[in-house]
C-alpha positions as CSV (number, residue, x, y, z in Angstrom):
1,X,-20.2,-19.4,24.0
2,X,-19.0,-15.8,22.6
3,X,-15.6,-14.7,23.2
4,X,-15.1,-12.5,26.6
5,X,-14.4,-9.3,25.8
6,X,-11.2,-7.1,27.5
7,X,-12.8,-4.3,29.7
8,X,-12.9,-1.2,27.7
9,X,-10.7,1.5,29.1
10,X,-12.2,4.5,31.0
11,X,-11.6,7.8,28.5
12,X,-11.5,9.9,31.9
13,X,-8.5,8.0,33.3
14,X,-7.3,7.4,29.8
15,X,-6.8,10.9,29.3
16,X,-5.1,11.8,32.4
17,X,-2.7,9.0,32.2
18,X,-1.6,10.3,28.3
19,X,-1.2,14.0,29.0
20,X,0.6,13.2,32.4
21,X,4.1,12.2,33.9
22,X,5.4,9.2,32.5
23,X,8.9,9.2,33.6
24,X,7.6,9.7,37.7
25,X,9.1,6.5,39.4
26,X,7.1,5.0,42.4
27,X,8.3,3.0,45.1
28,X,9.6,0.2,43.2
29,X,11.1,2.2,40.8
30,X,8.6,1.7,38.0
31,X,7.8,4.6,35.4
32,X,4.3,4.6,33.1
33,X,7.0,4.6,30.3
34,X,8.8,1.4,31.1
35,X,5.7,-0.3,31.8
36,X,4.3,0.9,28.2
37,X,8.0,0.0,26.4
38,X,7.7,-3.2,28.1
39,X,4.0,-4.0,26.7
40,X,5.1,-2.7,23.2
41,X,7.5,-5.5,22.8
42,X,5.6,-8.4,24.1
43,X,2.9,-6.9,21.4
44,X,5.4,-6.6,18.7
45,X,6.7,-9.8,19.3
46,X,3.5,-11.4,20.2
47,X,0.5,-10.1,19.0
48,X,-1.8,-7.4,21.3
49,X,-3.3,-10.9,23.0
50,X,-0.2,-11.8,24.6
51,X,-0.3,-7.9,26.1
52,X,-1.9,-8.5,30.1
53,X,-0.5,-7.1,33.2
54,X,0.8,-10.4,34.4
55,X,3.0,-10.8,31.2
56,X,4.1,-7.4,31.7
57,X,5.0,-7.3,35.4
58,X,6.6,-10.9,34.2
59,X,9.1,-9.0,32.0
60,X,9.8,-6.2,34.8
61,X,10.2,-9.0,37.1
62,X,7.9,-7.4,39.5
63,X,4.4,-8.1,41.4
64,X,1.4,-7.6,39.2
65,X,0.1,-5.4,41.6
66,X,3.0,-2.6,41.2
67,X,1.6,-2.0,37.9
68,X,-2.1,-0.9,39.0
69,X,-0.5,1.4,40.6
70,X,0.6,3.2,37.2
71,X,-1.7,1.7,35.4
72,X,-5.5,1.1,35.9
73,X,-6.0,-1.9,33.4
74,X,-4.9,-3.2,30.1
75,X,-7.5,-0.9,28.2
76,X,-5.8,1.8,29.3
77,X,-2.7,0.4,28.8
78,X,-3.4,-0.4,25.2
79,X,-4.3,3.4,25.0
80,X,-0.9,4.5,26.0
81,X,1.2,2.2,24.0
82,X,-1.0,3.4,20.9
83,X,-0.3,6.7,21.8
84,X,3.7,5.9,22.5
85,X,4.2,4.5,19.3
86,X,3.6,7.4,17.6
87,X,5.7,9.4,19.0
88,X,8.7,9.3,16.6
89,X,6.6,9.4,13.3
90,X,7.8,12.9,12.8
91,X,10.8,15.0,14.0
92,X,8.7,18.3,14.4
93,X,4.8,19.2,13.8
94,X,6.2,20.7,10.4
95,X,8.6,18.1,9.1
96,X,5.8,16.9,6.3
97,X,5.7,20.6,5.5
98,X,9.1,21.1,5.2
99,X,9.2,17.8,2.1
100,X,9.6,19.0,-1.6
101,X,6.6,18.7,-3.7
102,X,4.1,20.7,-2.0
103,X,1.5,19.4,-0.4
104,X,1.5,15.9,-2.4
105,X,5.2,15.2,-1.3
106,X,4.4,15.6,2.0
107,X,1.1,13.3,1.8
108,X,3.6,10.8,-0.1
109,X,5.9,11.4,3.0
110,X,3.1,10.7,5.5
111,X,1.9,8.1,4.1
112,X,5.2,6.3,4.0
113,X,5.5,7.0,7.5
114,X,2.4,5.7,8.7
115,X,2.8,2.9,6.7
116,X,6.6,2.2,8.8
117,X,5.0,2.5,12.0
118,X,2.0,0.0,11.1
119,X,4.8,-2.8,9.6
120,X,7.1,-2.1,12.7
121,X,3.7,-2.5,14.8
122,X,1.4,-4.8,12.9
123,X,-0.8,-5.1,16.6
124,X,-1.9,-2.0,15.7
125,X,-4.6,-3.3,13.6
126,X,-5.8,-4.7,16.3
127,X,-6.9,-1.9,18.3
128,X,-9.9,-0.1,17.8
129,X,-9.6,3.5,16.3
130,X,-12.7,4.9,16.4
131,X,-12.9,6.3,20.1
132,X,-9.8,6.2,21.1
133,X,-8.5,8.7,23.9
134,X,-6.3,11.5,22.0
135,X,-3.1,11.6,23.5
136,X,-0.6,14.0,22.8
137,X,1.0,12.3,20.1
138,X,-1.8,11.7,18.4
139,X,-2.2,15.2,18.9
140,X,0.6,16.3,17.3
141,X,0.3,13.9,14.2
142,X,-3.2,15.0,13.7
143,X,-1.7,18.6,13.6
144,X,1.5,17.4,11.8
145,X,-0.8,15.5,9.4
146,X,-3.1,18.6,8.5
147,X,-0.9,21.4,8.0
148,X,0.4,20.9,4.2
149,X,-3.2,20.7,3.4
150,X,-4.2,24.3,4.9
151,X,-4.7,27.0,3.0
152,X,-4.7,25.1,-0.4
153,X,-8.6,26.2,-0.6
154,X,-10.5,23.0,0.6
155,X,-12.7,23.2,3.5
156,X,-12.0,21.9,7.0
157,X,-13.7,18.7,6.6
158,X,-12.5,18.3,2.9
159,X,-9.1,18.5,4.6
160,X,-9.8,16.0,7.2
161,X,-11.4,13.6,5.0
162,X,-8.6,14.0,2.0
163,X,-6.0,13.0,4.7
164,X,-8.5,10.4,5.7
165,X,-8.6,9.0,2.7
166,X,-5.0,8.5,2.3
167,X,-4.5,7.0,5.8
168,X,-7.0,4.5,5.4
169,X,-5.3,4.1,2.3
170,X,-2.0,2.8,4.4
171,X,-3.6,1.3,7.0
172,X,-5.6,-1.5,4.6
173,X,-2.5,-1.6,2.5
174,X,-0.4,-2.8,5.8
175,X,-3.0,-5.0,7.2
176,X,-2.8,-7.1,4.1
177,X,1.3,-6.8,4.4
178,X,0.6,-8.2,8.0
179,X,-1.6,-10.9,7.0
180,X,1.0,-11.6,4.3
181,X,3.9,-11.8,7.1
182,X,1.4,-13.8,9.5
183,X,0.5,-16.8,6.7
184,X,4.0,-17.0,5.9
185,X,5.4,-17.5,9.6
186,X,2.0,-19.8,9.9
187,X,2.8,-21.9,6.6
188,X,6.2,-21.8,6.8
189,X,6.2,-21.3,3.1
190,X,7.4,-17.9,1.4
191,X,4.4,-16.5,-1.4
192,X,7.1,-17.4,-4.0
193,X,7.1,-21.2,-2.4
194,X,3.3,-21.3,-2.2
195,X,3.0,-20.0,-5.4
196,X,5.2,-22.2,-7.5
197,X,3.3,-25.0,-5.0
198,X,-0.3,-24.7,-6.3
199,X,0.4,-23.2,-10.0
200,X,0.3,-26.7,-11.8
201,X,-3.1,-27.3,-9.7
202,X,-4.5,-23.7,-10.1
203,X,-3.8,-24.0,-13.9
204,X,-5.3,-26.9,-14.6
205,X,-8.6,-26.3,-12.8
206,X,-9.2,-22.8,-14.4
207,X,-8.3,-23.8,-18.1
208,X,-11.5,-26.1,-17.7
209,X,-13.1,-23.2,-16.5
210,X,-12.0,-20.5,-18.8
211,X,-15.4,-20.3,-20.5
212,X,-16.9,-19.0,-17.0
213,X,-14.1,-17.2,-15.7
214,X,-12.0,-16.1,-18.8
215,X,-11.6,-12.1,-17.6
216,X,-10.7,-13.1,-13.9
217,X,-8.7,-15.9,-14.9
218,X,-6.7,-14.0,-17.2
219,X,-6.1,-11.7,-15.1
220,X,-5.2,-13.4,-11.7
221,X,-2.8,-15.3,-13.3
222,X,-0.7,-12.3,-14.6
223,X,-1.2,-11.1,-10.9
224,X,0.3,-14.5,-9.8
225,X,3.2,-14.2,-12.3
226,X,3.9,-10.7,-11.7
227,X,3.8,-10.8,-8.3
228,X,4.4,-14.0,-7.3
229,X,1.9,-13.6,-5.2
230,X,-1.9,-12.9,-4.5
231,X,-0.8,-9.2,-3.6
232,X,2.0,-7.2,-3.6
233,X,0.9,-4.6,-0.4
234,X,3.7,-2.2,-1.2
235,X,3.0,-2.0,-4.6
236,X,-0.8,-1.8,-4.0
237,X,-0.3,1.2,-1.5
238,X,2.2,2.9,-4.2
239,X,-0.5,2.4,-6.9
240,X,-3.6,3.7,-4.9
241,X,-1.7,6.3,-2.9
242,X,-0.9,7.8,-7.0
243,X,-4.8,7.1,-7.8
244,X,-5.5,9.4,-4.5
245,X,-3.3,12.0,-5.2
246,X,-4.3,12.5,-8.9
247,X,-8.1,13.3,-6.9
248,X,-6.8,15.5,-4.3
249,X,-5.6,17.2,-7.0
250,X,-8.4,18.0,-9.5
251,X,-10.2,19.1,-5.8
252,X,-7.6,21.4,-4.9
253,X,-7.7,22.7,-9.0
254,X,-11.8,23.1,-8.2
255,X,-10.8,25.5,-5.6
């Protein structure tokens, strides 16, 4: 028996809940915003499955039914708190303008950024991306986000898909940091415990198969050793994000 899957929110009423009041109290004294800061933290501490109206009217300590008032439905719910959590990523639209180093300083700045919010937020990965209503402070990131790279020559979709490229970048950079985080707390064993716990094992298996494996075995063991780990996500996001740049760059020079 599949899975069943969470009503999809309704773009319409999506869309008027983002752009509109959030701070308006009703009867009980609710606000959209402390309905949304409330759902943030069960996700943050939780996971995005823990997220439902009950929980959240739990929290408030009021009825379930005060929140449909505000809010139609955890779809759109999940839609705002997307939305929310962006909303401190940058203290203007031109603060990535504004970094030293041209338009790669501020990609380097917007990607570290992006990669804060997802960390602080690992539910994000959870929520789909690809239709998602377009609030206002996705708005303004999308804006924030595209303005270093405008009038450096590059076409309007090589400018959206250079700063795609480097998001997508951060975001499966932080999902494996999450991942990390998630085994760890599951295991109860650090990567440096774990590591140290199945080297005498790992070694002995792949030295009687270093005939078949001799590139990958030399190699994931220095990964091991250096890291400690099967992946170090802040140094893989460092070392791509460089890799990126370097081909932003010879594009921009093309132009």
């Amino acid at each position: 028996m599949s899975p069943k899957k969470a009503a999809a929110p309704d773009p319409a009423r999506s869309l008027a809940l983002l752009w509109g009041s959030h701070t308006k109290a009703g009867r009980s004294g609710l606000t959209v915003r402390s309905i949304v800061d409330t759902a943030i933290e069960l996700a943050d501490a939780n996971g995005l499955e823990a997220v439902s109206m009950r929980m959240v009217a739990e929290q408030l300590k009021v009825g379930t039914m005060s929140l449909y008032t505000h809010v139609p439905g955890k779809g759109e719910l999940t839609d705002l708190m997307f939305d929310t959590v962006y909303g401190d990523l940058y203290a203007d639209v031109d603060e990535p303008a504004r970094q030293p180093g041209g338009w790669r300083g501020a990609l380097e700045f917007i990607a570290q950024r992006n990669w804060d919010v997802l960390t602080k937020h690992a539910w994000i990965h959870e929520v789909p991306t690809m239709r998602n209503a377009l609030g206002p402070n996705i708005t303004l990131k999308y804006e924030a986000e595209l303005r270093p790279l405008d009038g450096l020559g590059l076409t309007d979709v090589e400018m959206d898909s250079a700063l795609t490229l480097v998001l997508t970048h951060v975001h499966g950079t932080a999902r494996a940091g999450a991942e990390q985080l998630r085994t760890q707390r599951d295991t109860g064993l650090s990567d440096q415990e774990w590591w140290r716990e199945i080297s005498p094992t790992l070694t002995h298996v792949m030295a009687g198969a270093a005939d078949r494996f001799p590139v990958a075995g030399r190699v994931g063991t220095s990964v091991g050793e250096h890291f400690q780990s099967v992946i170090d996500p802040a140094h893989a996001l460092s070392f791509g994000l460089t890799r990126i740049l370097d081909g932003i760059s010879l594009l921009i020079d093309e132009r």
